[in-house]
FIVEXTI-517734 format. One record per residue (C-alpha): residue number from 1; residue in three letters; x, y, z. Coordinates in Angstrom, 2 decimals. Layout:
+-----+------+---------+---------+---------+
! seq ! type !      px !      py !      pz !
+-----+------+---------+---------+---------+
! NUM !  ALA !       X !       Y !       Z !
...
+-----+------+---------+---------+---------+
REM end
This chain:
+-----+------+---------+---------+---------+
! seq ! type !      px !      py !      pz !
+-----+------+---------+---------+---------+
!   1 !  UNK !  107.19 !   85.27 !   89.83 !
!   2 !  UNK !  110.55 !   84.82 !   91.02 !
!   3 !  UNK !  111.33 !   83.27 !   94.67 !
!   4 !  UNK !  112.86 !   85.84 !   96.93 !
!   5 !  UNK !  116.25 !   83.65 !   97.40 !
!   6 !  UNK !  117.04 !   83.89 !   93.35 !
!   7 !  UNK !  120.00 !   85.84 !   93.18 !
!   8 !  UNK !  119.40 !   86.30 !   89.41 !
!   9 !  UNK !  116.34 !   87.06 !   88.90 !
!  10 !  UNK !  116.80 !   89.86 !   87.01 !
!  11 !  UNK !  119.73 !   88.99 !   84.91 !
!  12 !  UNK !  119.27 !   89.90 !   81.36 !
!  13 !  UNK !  117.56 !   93.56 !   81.92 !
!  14 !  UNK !  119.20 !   96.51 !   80.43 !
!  15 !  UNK !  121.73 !   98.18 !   82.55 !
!  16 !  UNK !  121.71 !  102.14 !   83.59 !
!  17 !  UNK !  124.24 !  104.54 !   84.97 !
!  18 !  UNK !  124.26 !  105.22 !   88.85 !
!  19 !  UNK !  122.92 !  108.15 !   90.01 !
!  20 !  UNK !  123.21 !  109.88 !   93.83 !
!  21 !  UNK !  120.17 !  111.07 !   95.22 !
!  22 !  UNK !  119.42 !  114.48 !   97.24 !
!  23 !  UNK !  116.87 !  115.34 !   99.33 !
!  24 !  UNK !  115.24 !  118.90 !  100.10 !
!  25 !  UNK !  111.89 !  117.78 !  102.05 !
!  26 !  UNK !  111.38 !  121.27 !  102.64 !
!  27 !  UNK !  110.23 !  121.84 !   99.16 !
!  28 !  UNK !  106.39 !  121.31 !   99.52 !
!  29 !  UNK !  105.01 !  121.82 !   96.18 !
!  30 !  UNK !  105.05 !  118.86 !   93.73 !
!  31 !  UNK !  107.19 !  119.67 !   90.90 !
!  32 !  UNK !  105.76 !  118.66 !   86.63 !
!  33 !  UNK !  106.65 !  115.24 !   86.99 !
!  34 !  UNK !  109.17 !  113.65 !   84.25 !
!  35 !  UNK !  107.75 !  113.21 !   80.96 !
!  36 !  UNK !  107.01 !  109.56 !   80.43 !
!  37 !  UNK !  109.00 !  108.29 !   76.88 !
!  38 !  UNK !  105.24 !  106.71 !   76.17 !
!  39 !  UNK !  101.83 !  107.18 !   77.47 !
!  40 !  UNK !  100.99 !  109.82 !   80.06 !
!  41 !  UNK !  102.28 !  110.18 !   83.66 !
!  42 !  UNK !  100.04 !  111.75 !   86.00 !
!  43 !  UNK !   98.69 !  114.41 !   83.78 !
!  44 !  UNK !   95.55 !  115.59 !   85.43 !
!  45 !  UNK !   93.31 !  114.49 !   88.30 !
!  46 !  UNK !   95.98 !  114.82 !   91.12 !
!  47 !  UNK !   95.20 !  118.76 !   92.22 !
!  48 !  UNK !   92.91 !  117.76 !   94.76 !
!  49 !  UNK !   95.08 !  115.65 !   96.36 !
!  50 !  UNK !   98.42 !  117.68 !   95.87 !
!  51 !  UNK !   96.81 !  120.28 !   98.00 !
!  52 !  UNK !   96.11 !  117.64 !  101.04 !
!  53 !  UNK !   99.28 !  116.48 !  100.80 !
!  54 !  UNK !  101.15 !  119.93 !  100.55 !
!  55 !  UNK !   98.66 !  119.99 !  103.88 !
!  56 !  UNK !  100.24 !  116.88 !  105.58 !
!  57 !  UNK !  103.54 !  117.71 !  104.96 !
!  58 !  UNK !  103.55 !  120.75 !  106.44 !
!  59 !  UNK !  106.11 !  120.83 !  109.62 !
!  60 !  UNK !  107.32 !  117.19 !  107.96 !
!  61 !  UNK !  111.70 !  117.77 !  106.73 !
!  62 !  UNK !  114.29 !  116.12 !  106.20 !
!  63 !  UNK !  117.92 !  115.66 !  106.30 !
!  64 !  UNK !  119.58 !  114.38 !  103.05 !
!  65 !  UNK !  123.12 !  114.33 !  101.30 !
!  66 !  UNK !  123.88 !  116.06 !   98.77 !
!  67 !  UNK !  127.49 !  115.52 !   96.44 !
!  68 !  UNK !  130.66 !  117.74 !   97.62 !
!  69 !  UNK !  131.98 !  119.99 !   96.46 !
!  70 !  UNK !  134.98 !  117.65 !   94.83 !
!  71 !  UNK !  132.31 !  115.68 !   92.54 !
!  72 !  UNK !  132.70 !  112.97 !   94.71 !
!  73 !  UNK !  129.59 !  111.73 !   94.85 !
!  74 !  UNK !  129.80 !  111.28 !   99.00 !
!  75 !  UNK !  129.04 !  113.95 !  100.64 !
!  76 !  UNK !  130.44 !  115.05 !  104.22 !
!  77 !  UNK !  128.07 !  114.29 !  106.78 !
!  78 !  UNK !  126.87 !  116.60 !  109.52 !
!  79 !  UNK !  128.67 !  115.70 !  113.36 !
!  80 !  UNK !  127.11 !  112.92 !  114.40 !
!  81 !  UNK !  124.49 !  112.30 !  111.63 !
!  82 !  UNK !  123.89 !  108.84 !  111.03 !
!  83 !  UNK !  125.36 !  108.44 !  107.66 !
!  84 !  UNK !  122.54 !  106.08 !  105.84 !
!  85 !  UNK !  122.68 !  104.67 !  102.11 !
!  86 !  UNK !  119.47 !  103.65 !  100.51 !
!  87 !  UNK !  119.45 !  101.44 !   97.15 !
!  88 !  UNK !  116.58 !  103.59 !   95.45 !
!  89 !  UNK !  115.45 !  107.25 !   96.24 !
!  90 !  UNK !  112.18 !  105.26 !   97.19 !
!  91 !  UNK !  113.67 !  104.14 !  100.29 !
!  92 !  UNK !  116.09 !  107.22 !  100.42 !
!  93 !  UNK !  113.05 !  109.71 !  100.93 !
!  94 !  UNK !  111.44 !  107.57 !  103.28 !
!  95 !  UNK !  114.49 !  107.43 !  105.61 !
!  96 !  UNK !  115.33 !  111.06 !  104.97 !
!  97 !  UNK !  111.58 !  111.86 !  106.41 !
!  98 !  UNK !  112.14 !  109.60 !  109.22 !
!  99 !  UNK !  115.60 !  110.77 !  110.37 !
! 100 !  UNK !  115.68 !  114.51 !  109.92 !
! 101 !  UNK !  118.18 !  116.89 !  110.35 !
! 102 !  UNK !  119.62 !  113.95 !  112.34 !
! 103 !  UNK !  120.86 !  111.93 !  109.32 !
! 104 !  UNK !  122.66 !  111.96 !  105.90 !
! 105 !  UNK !  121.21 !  109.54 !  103.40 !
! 106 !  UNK !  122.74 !  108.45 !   99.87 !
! 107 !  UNK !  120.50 !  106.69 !   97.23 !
! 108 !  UNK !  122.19 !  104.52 !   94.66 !
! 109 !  UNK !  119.21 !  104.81 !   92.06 !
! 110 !  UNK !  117.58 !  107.55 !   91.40 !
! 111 !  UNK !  117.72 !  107.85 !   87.73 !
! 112 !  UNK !  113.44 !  108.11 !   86.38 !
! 113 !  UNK !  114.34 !  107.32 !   83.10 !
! 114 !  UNK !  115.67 !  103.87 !   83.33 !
! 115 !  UNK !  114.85 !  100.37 !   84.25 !
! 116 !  UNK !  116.39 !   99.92 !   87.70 !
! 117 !  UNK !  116.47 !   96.20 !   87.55 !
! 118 !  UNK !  120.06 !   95.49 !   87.07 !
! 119 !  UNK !  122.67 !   98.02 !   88.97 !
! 120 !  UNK !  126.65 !   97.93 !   88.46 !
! 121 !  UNK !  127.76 !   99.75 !   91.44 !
! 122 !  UNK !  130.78 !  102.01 !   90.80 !
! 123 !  UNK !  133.98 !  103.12 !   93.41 !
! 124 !  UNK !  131.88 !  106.05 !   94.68 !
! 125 !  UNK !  129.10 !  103.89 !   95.38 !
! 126 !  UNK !  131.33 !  101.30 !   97.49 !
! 127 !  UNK !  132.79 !  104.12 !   99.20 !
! 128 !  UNK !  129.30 !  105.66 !  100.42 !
! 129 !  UNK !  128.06 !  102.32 !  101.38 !
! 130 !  UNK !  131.55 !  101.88 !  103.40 !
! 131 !  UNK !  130.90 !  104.65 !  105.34 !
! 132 !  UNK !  127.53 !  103.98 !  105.91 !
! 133 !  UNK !  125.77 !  103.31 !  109.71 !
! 134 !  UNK !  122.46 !  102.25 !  108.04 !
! 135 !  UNK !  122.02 !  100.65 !  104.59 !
! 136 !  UNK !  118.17 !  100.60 !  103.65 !
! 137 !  UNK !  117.58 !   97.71 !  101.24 !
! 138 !  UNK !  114.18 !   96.20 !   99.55 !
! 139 !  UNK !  114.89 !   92.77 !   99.51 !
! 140 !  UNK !  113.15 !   90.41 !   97.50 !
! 141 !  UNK !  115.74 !   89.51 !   95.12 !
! 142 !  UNK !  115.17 !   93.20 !   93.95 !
! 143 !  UNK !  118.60 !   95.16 !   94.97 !
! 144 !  UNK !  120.59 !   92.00 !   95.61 !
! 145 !  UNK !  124.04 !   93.88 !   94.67 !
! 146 !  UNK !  123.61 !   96.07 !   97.63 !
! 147 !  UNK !  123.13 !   92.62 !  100.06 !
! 148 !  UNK !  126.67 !   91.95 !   98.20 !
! 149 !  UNK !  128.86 !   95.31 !   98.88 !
! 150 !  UNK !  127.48 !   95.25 !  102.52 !
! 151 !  UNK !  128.75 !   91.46 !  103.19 !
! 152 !  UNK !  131.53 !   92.55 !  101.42 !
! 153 !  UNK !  132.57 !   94.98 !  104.41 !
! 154 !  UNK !  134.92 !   94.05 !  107.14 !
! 155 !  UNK !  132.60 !   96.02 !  109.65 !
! 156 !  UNK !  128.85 !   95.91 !  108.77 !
! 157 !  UNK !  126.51 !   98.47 !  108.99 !
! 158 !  UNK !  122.88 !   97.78 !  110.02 !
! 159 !  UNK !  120.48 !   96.66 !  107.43 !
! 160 !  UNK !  116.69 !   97.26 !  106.87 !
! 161 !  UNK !  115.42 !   94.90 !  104.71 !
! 162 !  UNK !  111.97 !   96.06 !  103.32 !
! 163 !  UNK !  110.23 !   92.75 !  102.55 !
! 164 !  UNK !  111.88 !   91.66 !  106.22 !
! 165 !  UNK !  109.91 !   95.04 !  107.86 !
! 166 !  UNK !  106.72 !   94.55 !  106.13 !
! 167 !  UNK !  106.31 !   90.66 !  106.77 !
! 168 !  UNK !  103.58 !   90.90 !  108.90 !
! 169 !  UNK !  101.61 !   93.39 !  106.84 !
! 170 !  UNK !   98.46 !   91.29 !  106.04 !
! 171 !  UNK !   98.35 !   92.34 !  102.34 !
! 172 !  UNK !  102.42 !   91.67 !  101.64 !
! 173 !  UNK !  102.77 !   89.00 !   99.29 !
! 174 !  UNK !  106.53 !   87.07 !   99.96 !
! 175 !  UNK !  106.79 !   86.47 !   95.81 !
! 176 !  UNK !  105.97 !   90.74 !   95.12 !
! 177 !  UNK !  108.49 !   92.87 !   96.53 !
! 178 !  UNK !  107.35 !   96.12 !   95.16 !
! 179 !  UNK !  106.53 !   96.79 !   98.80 !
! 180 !  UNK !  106.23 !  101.03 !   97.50 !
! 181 !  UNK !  102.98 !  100.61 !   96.16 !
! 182 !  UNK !  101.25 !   99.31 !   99.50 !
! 183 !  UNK !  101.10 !  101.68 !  102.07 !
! 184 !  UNK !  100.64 !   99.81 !  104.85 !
! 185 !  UNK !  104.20 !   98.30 !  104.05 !
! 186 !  UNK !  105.50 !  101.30 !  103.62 !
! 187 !  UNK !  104.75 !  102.55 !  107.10 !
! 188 !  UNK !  106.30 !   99.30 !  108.54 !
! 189 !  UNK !  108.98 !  100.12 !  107.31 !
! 190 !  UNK !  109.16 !  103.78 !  108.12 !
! 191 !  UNK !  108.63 !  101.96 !  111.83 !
! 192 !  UNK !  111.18 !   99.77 !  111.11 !
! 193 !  UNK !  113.96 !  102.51 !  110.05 !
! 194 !  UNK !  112.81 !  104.82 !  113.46 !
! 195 !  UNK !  113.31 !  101.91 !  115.82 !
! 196 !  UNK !  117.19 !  101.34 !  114.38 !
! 197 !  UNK !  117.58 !  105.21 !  114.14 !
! 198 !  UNK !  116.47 !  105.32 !  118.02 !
! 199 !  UNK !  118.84 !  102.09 !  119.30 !
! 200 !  UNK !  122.09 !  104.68 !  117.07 !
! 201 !  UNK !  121.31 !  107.66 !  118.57 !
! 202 !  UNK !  118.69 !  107.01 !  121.92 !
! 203 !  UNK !  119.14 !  111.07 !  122.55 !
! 204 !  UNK !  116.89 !  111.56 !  119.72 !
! 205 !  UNK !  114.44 !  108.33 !  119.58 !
! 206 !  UNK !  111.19 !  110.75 !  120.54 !
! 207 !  UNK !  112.44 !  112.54 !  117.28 !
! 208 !  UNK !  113.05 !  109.53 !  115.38 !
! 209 !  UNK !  109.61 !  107.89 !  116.31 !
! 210 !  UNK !  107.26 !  111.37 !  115.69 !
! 211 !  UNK !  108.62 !  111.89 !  112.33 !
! 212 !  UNK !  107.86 !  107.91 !  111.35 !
! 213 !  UNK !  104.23 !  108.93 !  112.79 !
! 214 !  UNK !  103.98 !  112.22 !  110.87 !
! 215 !  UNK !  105.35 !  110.94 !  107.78 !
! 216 !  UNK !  102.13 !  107.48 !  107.51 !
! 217 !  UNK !  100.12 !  110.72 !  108.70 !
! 218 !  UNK !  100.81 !  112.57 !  105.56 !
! 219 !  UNK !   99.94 !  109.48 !  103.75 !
! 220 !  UNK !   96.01 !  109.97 !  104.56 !
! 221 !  UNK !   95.10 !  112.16 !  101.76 !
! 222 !  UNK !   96.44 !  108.70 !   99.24 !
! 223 !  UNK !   94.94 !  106.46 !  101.12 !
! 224 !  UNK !   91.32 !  108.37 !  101.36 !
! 225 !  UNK !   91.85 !  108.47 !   97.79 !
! 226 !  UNK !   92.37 !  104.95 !   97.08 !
! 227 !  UNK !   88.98 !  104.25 !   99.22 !
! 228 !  UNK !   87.13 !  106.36 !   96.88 !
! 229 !  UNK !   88.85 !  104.65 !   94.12 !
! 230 !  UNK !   87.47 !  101.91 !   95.51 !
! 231 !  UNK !   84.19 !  102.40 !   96.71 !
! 232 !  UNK !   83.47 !  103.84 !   93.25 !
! 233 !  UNK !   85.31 !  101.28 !   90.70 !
! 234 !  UNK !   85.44 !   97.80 !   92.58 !
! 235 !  UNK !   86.55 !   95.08 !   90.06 !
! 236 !  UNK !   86.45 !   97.28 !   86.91 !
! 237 !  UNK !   89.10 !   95.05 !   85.11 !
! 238 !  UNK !   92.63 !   96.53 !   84.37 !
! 239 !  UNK !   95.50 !   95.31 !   82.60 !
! 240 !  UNK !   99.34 !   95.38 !   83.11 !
! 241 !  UNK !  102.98 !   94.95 !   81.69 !
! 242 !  UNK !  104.29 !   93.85 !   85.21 !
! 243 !  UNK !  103.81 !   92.50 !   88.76 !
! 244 !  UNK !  104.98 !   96.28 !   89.59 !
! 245 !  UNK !  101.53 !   97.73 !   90.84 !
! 246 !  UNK !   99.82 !   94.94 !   92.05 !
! 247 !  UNK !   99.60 !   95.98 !   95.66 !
! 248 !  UNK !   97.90 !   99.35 !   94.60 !
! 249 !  UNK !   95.80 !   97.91 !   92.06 !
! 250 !  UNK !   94.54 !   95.05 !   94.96 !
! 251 !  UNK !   94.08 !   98.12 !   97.54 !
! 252 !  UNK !   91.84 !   99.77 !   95.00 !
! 253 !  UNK !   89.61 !   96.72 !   94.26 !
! 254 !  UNK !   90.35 !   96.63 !   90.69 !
! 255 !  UNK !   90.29 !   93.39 !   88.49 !
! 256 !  UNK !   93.85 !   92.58 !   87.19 !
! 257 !  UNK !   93.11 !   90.08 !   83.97 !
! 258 !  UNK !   96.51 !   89.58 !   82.53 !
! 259 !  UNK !   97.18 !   87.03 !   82.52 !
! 260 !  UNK !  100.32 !   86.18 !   85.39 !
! 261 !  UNK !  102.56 !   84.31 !   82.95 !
! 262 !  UNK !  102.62 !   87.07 !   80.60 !
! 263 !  UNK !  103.26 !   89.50 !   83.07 !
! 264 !  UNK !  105.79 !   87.47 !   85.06 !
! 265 !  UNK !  107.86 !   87.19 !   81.97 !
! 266 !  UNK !  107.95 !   90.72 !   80.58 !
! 267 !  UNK !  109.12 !   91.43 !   84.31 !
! 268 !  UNK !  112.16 !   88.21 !   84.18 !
! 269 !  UNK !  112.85 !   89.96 !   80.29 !
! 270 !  UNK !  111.90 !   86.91 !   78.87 !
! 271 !  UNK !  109.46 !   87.52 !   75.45 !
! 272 !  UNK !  106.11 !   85.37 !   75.36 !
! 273 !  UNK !  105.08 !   83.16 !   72.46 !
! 274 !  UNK !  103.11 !   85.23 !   69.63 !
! 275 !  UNK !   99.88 !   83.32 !   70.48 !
! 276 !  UNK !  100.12 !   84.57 !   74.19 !
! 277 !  UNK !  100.62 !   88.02 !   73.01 !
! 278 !  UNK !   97.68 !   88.27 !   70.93 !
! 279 !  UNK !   95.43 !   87.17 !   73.71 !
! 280 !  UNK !   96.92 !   89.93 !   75.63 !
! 281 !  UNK !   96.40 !   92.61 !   72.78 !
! 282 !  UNK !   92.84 !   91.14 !   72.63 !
! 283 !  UNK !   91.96 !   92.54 !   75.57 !
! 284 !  UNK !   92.11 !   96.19 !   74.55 !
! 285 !  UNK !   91.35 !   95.27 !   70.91 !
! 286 !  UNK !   87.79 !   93.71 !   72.38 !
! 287 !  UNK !   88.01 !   96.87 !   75.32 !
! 288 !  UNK !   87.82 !   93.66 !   77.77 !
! 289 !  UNK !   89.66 !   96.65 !   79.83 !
! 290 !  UNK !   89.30 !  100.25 !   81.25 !
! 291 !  UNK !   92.96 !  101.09 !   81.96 !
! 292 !  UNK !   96.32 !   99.75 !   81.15 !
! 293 !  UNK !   98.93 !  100.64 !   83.76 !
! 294 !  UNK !  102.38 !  100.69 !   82.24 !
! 295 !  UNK !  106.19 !  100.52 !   83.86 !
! 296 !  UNK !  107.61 !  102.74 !   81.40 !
! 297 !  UNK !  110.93 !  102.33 !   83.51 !
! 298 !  UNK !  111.23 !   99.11 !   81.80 !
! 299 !  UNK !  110.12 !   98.50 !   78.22 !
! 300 !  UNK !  110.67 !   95.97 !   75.75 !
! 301 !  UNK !  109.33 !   95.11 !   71.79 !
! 302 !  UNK !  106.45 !   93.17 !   73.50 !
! 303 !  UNK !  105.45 !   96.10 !   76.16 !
! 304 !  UNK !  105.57 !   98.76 !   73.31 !
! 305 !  UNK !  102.52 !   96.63 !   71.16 !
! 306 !  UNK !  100.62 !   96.25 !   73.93 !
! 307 !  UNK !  101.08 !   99.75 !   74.85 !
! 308 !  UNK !  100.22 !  100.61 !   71.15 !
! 309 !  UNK !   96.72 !   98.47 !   70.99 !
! 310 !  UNK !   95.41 !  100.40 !   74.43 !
! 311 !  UNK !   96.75 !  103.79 !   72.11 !
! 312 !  UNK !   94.53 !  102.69 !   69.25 !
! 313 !  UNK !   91.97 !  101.16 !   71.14 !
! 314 !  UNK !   91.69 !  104.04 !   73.30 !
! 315 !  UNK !   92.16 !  102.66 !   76.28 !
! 316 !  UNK !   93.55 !  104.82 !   79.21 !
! 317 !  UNK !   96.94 !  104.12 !   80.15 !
! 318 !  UNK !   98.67 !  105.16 !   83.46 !
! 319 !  UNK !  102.21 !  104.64 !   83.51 !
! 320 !  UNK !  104.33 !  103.66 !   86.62 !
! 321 !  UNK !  107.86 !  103.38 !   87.49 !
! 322 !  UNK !  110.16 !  102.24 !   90.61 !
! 323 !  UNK !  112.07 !  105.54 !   91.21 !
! 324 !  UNK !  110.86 !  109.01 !   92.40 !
! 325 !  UNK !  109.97 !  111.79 !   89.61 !
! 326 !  UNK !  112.54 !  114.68 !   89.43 !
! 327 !  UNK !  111.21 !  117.09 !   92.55 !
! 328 !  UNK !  108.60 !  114.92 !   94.35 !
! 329 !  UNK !  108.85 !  112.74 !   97.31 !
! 330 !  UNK !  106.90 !  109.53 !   97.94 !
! 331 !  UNK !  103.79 !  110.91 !   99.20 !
! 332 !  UNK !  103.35 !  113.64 !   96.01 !
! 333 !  UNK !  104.06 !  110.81 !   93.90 !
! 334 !  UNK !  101.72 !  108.16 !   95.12 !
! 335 !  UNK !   99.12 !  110.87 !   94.94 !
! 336 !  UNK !  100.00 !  111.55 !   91.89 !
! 337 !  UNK !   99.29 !  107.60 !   90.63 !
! 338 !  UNK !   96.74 !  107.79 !   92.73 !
! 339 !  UNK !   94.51 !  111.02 !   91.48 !
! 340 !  UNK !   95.75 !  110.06 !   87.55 !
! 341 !  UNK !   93.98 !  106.23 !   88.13 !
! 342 !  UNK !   90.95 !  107.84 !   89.73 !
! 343 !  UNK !   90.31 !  110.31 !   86.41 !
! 344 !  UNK !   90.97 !  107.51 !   84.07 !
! 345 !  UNK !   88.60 !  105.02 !   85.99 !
! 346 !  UNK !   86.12 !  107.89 !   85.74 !
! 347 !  UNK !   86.63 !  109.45 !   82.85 !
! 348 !  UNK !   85.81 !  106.66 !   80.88 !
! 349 !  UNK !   82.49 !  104.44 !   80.10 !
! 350 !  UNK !   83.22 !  100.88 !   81.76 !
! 351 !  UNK !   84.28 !   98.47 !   79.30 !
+-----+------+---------+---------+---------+
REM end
């Protein structure tokens, strides 16, 4: 695992084309989610809790940008919105839930069918993040080029570092910053963004600080199901490509068995030595697993054979990624992960 102070830790991953992100919390209903290039994403075992969260999100909205009318790519912001620019539409939906109608929020990366690892940013993007009051960041080493264009500025906005939010959280790991897939980070950091919303605009800090509240309230109907997960499939071993959904496999009580150097090294890029593959693909070939949870946002030669031995071997496979599904926000798609790896755990005879 990489240290949080490498600036290039993810040299070498495959570059994508910057996206801009819009909001429309409004929209309640979770949309089909994208279709996954391999495996299955989410495709059954979420209804029950789609409708508690279309329950908890009722009353929740947001205010987010959307591109002019020029094609610009930065939109004009409402009179005195804070203008705030997020580096994925992870963060971006979070911080468009916290602030409102009050705020006008830009994500960099948003795109669900690529691997997010290694960002260019473009003229547009430098502009947005020029004009920006808040810039919401992950940290970790993970969206390093946004650290860069904000020190880059003559006048700074305020940053939110994730990892730098979620520090105390009890079940943060400093060497994992995929900080989305534990909720109790996540709501730190929801904190985190209503406290610097409040100290910008104090008028509406009562706002600021209900919608942080409603928003980890809406998040009950995931975490209820990750208890049951739980309380129903403690240490039924899994397997993964990547670090990426550690903290929600730990939450869960599941049994992670890769082994960490192979999974640490499809996440630098780096390929593994043939006999260290095969000892991975021996755990579905032996079903030494119930479930293999997949980034599909970021494949390689190695990821697509051990995605095809869990195929052949039948082994369920729940893929993941690190940007928000075409129509969803964070809490639709966490229950969605959520209700997919609760079918598969029981759908299945243990290994």
């Amino acid at each position: 695992m990489h240290s949080s102070g490498d600036p290039q830790r993810h040299s070498g991953r495959r570059r994508f084309a910057r996206a801009h992100f819009s909001s429309a919390f409004a929209r309640l209903a979770p949309a089909p989610p994208r279709a996954p290039a391999r495996g299955r994403r989410f495709r059954h075992g979420a209804a029950a809790i789609a409708i508690a969260l279309a329950v908890a999100l009722t009353g929740c909205s947001t205010g987010a940008s959307a591109d002019d009318a020029t094609g610009s790519g930065v939109a004009e912001s409402p009179t005195g919105a804070i203008r705030v620019v997020a580096s994925t539409d992870v963060w971006g939906d979070i911080a468009a839930a916290v602030g409102g109608d009050h705020v006008d929020v830009t994500s960099l990366i948003t795109d669900a069918g690529q691997d997010p690892h290694e960002f260019e940013p473009s003229g547009r993007d430098e502009l947005a993040v020029s004009h920006a009051d808040v810039v919401v960041v992950n940290g970790g080493g993970y969206d390093d080029f946004l650290d860069r264009m904000v020190h880059a500025l003559g006048t700074q906005p305020t940053v939110i570092t994730a990892t730098a939010a979620a520090a105390g959280v009890s079940s943060v790991h400093s060497d994992n910053e995929h900080l989305w897939f534990d909720l109790d980070a996540v709501r730190s950091v929801a904190d985190a963004i209503a406290d610097t919303y409040s100290t910008i605009d104090p008028a509406h800090a009562t706002d600021f600080r209900s919608a942080a509240s409603a928003f980890d309230d809406s998040l009950a109907p995931v975490r209820d199901a990750i208890a049951a997960v739980r309380t129903a499939h403690a240490g039924t071993p899994v397997a993964i490509t990547e670090p990426l959904p550690l903290y929600l496999i730990e939450a869960a009580g599941l049994d992670n068995v890769t082994p960490a150097d192979f999974s640490e090294a499809i996440e630098e890029g780096i390929d593994v030595s043939p006999s260290e593959l095969s000892g991975v693909l021996a755990l579905f070939t032996e079903h030494r697993v119930k479930l293999l949870v997949y980034n599909d946002q970021s494949v390689s030669g190695q990821t697509e054979q051990v995605l095809a031995a869990a195929q052949r071997s039948d082994i369920a496979v729940l893929p993941v990624g690190e940007t928000l599904p075409e129509g969803q926000h964070y809490q639709q798609w966490m229950g969605g992960i959520v209700g997919t790896l609760a079918a598969d755990l029981g759908g299945r005879a243990e290994p």
